[in-house]
C-alpha positions in Angstrom: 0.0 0.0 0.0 3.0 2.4 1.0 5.8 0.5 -0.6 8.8 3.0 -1.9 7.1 6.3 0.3 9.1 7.5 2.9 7.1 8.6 6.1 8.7 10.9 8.7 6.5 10.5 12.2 7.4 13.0 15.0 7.0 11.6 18.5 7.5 8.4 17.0 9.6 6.3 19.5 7.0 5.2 21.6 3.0 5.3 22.3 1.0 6.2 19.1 3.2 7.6 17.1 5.7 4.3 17.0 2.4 2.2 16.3 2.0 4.3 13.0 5.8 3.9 12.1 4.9 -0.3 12.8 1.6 0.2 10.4 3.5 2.4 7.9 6.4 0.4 7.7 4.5 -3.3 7.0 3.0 -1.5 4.2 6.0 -0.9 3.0 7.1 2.4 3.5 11.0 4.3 4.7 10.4 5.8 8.3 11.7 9.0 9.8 11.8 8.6 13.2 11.6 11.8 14.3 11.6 12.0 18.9 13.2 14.6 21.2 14.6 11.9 22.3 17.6 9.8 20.6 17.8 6.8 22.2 14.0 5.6 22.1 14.0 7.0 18.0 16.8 4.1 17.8 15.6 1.7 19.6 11.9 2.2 17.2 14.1 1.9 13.9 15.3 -1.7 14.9 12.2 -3.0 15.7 10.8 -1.1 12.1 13.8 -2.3 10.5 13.0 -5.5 11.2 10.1 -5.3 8.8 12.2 -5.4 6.1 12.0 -1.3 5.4 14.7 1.5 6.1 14.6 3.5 8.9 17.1 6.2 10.5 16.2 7.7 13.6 16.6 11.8 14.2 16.8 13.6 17.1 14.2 16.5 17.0 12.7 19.5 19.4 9.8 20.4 17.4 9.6 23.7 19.3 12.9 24.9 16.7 12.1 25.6 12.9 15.9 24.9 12.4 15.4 21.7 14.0 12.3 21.0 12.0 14.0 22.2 8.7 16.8 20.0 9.4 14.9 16.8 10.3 13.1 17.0 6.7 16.3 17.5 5.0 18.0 14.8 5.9 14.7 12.7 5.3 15.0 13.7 1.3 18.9 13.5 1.6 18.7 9.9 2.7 15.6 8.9 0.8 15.3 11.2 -2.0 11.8 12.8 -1.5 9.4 13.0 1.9 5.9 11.5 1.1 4.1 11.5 4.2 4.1 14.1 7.8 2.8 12.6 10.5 3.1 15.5 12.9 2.5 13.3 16.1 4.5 14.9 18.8 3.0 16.2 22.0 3.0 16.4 25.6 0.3 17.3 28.8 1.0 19.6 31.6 -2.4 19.5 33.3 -4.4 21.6 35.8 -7.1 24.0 36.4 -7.1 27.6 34.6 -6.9 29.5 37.9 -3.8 27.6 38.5 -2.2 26.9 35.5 1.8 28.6 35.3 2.3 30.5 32.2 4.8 28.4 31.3 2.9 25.2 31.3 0.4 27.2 28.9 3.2 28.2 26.5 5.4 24.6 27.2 2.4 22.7 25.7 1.4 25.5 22.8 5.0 25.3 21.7 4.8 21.3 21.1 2.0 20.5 19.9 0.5 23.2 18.1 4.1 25.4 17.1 5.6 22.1 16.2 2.7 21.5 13.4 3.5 24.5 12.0 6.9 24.4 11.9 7.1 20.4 10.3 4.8 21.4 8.1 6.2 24.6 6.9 9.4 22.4 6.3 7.9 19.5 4.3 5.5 21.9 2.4 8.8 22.8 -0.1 9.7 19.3 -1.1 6.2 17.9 -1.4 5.1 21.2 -3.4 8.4 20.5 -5.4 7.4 17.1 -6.2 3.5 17.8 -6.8 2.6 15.4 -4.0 2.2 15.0 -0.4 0.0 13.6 2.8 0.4 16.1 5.9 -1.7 13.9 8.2 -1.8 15.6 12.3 -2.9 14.4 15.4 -5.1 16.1 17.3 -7.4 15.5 20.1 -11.4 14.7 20.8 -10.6 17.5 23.9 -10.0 20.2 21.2 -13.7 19.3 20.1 -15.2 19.2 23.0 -12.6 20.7 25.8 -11.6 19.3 28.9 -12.0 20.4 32.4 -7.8 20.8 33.4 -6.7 20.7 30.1 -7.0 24.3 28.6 -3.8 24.1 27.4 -3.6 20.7 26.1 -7.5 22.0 24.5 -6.2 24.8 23.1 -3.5 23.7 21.2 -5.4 20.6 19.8 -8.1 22.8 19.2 -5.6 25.0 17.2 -4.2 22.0 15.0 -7.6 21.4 13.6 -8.1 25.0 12.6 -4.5 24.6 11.3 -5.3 21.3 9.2 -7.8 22.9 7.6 -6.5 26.1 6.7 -3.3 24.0 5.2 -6.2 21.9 3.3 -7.1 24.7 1.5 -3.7 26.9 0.7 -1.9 23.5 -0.8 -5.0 21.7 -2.4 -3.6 22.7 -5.2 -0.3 21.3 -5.5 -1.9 17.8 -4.8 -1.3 17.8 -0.9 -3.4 16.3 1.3 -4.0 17.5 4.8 -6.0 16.0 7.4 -6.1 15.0 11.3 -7.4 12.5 13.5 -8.9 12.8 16.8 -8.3 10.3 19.1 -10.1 9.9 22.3 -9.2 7.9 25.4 -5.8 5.6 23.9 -4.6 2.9 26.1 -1.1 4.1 26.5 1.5 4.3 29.2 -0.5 7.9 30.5 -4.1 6.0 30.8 -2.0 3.0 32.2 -1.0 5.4 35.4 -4.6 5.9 36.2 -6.4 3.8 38.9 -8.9 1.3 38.3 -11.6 3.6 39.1 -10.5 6.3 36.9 -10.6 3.9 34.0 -14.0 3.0 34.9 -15.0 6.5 34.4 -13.7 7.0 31.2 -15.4 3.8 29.7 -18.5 4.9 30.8 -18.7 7.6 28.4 -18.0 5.6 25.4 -20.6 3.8 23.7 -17.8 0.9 22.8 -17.2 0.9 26.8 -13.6 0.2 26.4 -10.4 2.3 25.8 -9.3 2.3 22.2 -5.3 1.0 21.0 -2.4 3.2 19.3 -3.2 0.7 16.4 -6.8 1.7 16.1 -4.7 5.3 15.6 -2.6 3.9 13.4 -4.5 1.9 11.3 -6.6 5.4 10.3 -3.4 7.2 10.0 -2.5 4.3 7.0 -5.5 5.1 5.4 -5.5 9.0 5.4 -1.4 7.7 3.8 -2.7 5.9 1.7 -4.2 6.2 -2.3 -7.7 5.0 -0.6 -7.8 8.6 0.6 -6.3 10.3 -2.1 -10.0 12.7 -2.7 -9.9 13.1 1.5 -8.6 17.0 2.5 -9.2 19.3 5.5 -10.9 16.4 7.2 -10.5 15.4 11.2 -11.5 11.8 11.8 -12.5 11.1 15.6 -11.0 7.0 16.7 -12.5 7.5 20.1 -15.3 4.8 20.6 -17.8 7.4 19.6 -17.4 9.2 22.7 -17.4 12.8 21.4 -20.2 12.5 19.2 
């Protein structure tokens, strides 16, 4: 389905974004592995590159453009073009409003909605260049609905849906792609902290009653990659159980 693309996955040495390098790469495709940090990106490319793909890992803050700029150059220096952004990175620093540092509110901005931009911006060249592209960005069902102790964490998810969409429509054009999924409540090492009870009130707001997988993630992430989705732009795709609806 992906074989000869080259994906480059930010966040990708663990959690969701290492379950769409897994799903990208037994389809065939070259990972990035893009994650602040180096050691878990490497540890990700030999478990893709067991798959029988190429992978190299990179080191990336997604807060610096130069960063940013640099990670997607040496994605088309080592595989000659970039097909597919997965701009997965992103991080929580939770609490109330009222108590929320400044800091915290600018930390989580920075990541996961300044780091959309500034991926993007640096892929846009190459993929423009080649006529082709799929920019596909993870957001959250909390910037469609919000999230008591999460304004932050809203906000910026809220922000890379308005961001998707405004990308949908300036690069249309040039045959790009652009479009984000939602996920709700993930099973992953953050829902794992949480006590039994906790979990039991989550599931009791999806219809499924149950937590969703990274692989439920990944598995729309390959099809938004994928030619199955090729008339799909400016589109955000909730995988959470139907709990947002």
């Amino acid at each position: 389905m992906l074989k000869g693309k080259t994906a480059v996955i930010t966040g990708a040495g663990q959690g969701i974004g290492k379950s769409i390098a897994l799903a990208f790469a037994r389809q065939g495709a070259n990972i990035v592995v893009s994650d602040v940090q180096e050691a878990t990106a490497a540890q990700a490319v030999t478990e893709i590159e067991a798959l029988g793909v190429k992978a190299i890992a990179v080191a990336c803050d997604v807060r610096q453009s130069a960063q940013c700029e640099a990670l997607i150059d040496k994605a088309v220096e080592t595989f000659g073009q970039i097909d597919i952004l997965v701009n997965n990175a992103g991080v929580t620093k939770d609490g109330l409003m009222m108590r929320m540092k400044e800091e915290d509110f600018d930390f989580v901005i920075a990541i996961n909605l300044k780091g959309v931009f500034n991926c993007s911006k640096a892929a846009i060249r190459p993929m423009m260049k080649q006529r082709s592209g799929r920019i596909i960005n993870i957001s959250s069902v909390v910037g469609l609905m919000g999230n008591a102790g999460q304004a932050n964490y809203s906000a910026s998810k809220a922000g890379v849906i308005g961001l998707t969409k405004t990308m949908a429509k300036e690069f249309g054009s040039r045959n790009i792609n652009v479009n984000a999924i939602c996920p709700g409540f993930i099973q992953t090492a953050m829902t794992d902290k949480l006590t039994d009870d906790a979990k039991k009130q989550l599931v009791e707001v999806i219809p499924f009653k149950k937590l969703g997988t990274a692989d439920d993630v990944a598995n729309t992430a390959l099809f938004l990659a994928s030619d199955l989705a090729s008339y799909i732009t400016g589109e955000t795709i909730r995988v959470d159980g139907g709990m947002a609806m």
